[in-house]
C-alpha positions as CSV (number, residue, x, y, z in Angstrom):
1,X,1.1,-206.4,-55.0
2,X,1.5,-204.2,-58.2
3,X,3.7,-201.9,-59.7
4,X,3.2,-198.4,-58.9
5,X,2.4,-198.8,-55.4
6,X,-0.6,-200.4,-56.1
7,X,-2.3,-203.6,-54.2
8,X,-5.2,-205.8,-55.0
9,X,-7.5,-208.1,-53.5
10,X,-10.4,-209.8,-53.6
11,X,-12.9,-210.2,-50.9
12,X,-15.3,-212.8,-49.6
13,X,-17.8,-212.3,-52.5
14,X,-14.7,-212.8,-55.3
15,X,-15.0,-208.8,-56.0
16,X,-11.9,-207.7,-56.9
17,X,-10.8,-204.5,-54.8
18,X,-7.6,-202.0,-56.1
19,X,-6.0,-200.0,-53.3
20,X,-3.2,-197.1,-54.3
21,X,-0.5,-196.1,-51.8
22,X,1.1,-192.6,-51.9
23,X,4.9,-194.0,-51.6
24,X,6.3,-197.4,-51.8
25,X,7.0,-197.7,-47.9
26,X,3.2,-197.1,-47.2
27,X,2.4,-199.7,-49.9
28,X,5.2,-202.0,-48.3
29,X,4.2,-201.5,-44.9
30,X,0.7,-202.6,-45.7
31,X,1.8,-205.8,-47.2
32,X,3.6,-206.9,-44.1
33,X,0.5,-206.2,-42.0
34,X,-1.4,-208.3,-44.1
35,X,1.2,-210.7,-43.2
36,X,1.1,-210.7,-40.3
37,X,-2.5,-210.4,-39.9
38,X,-2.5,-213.7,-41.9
39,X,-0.5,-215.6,-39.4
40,X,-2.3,-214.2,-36.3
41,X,-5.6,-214.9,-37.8
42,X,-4.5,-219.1,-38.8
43,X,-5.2,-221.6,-35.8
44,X,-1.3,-223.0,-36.3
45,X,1.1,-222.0,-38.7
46,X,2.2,-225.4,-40.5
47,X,3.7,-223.9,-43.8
48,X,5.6,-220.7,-44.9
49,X,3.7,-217.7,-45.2
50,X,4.8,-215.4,-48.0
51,X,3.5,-212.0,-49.2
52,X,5.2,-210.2,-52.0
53,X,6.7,-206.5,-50.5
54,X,7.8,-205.6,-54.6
55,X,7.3,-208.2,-57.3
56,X,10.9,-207.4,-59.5
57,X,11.6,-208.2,-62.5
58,X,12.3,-211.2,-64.8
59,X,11.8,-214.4,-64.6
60,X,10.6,-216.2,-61.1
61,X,13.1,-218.1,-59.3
62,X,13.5,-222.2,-59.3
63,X,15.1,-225.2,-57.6
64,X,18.7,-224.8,-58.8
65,X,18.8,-221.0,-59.3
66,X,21.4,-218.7,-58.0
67,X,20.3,-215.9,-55.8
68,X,22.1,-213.1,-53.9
69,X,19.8,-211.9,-51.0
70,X,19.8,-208.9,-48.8
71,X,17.8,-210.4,-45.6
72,X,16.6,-209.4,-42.0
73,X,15.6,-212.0,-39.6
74,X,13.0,-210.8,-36.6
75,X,11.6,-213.5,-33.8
76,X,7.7,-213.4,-33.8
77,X,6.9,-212.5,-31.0
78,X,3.4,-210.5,-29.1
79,X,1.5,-211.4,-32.5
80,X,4.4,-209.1,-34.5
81,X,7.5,-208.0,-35.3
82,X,10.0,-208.9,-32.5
83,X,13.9,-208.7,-31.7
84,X,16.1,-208.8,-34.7
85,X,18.1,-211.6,-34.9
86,X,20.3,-211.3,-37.9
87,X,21.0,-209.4,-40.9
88,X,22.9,-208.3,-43.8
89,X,21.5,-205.6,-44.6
90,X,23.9,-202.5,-43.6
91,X,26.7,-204.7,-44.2
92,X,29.1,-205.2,-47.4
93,X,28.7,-209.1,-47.9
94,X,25.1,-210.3,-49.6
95,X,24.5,-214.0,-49.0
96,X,24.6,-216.0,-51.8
97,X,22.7,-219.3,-52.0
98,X,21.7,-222.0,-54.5
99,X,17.7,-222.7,-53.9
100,X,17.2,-226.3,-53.4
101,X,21.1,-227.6,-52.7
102,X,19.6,-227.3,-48.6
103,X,22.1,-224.9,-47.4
104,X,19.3,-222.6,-46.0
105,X,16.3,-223.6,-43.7
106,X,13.8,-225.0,-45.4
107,X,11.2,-222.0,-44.7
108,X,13.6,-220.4,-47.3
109,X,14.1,-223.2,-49.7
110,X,10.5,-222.5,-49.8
111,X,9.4,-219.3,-49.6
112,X,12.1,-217.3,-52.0
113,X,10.4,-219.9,-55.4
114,X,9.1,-217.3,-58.0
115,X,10.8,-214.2,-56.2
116,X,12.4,-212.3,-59.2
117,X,15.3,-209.8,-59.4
118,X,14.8,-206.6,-57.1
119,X,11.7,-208.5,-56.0
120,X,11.1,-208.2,-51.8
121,X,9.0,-210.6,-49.9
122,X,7.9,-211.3,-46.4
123,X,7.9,-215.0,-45.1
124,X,6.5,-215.8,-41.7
125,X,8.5,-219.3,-41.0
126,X,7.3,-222.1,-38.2
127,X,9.7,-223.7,-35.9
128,X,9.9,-227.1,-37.9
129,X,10.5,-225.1,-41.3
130,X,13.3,-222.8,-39.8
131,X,15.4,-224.2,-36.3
132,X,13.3,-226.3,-34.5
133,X,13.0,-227.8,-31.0
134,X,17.0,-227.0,-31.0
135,X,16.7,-222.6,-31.9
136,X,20.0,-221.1,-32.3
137,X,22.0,-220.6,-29.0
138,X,22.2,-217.2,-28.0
139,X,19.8,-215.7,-30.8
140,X,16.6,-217.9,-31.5
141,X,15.1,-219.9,-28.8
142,X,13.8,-223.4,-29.5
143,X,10.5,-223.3,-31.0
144,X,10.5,-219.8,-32.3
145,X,8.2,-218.5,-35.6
146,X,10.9,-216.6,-37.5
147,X,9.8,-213.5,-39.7
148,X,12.4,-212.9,-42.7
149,X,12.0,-209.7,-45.4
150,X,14.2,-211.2,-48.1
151,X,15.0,-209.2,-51.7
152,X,16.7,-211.0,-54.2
153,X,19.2,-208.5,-55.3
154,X,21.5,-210.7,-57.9
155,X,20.3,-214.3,-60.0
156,X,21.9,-216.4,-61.8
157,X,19.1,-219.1,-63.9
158,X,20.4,-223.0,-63.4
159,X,18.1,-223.5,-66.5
160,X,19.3,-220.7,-69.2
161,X,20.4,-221.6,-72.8
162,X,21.2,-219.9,-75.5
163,X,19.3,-220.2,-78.8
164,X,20.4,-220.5,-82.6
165,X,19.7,-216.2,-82.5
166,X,22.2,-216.5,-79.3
167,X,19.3,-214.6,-77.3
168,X,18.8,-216.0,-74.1
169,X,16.0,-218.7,-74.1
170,X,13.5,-220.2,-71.4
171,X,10.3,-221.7,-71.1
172,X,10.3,-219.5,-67.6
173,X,8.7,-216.2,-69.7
174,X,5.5,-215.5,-68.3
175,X,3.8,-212.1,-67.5
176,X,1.6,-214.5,-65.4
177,X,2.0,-213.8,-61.6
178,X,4.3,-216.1,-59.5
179,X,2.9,-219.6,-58.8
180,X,2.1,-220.6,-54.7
181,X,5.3,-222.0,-54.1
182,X,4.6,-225.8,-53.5
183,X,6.7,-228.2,-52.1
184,X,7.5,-230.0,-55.3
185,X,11.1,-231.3,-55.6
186,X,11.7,-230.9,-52.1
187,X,12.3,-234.2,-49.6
188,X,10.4,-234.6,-46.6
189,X,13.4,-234.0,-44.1
């Protein structure tokens, strides 16, 4: 994903390809079907699956960070989108979370590193990174893939100081794309 509605890619020969979109939802839409396309075409989903809607702006987002997200949570289900299961979105209240202090499934402990502020992503989540053999009662059955489109609509850094010029400093400053989030920093359970 790029700014101005633009995507690119490169295919099995390492060419690289540049597609433009006419608005942002047909260049948003894409990027969730190449999402999904992702997870339908892997034998078993073992990890988060992530793909960048909007990239934002700033610095990426670490372990210890922050974050205000506006979220909607679907149930994979019939290789796709399914039955919404929970969201903030039309409401007042944005959750707030601190990445890394395991408040949040792991799927999003994982998936939101190196999102940046107004940045939108898509993460495809297996059972044993979101609920588990145990679901939710009454809204995700055990054993259910979730699909979240998160945007990070607030952050506050863990890792900011302020330098002897009193301008904000960080060895985070990178026009480099976002790293693969790893599992780095993160226990096993």
């Amino acid at each position: 994903v790029r700014p101005n509605n633009y995507s690119t890619f490169y295919d099995d020969h390492r060419q690289n390809w540049s597609i433009m979109f006419e608005s942002e939802k047909a260049a948003v839409d894409f990027s969730k079907q190449v999402c999904i396309a992702k997870c339908n075409s892997s034998p078993a989903l073992e990890s988060v699956l992530c793909q960048d809607l909007l990239l934002g702006e700033g610095q990426g987002v670490e372990g210890g960070d922050s974050l205000e997200v506006a979220y909607t949570g679907w149930l994979f289900q019939n290789n796709g989108l399914g039955q919404v299961f929970d969201s903030n979105v039309n409401k007042d209240k944005l959750l707030r979370l601190k990445l890394g202090s395991g408040k949040v499934i792991k799927g999003w402990e994982e998936g939101m590193l190196g999102m940046k502020k107004g940045g939108r992503r898509l993460l495809i989540i297996p059972p044993a990174w979101a609920y588990g053999a145990q679901g939710v009662a009454g809204r995700v059955p055990p054993d259910s893939t979730l699909v979240f489109e998160v945007e990070v609509r607030r952050v506050k850094l863990a890792k900011e100081c302020s330098g002897s010029d009193g301008l904000s400093v960080s060895s985070r400053d990178s026009p480099a794309p976002s790293p693969v989030p790893s599992s780095d920093g993160f226990s096993s359970d």
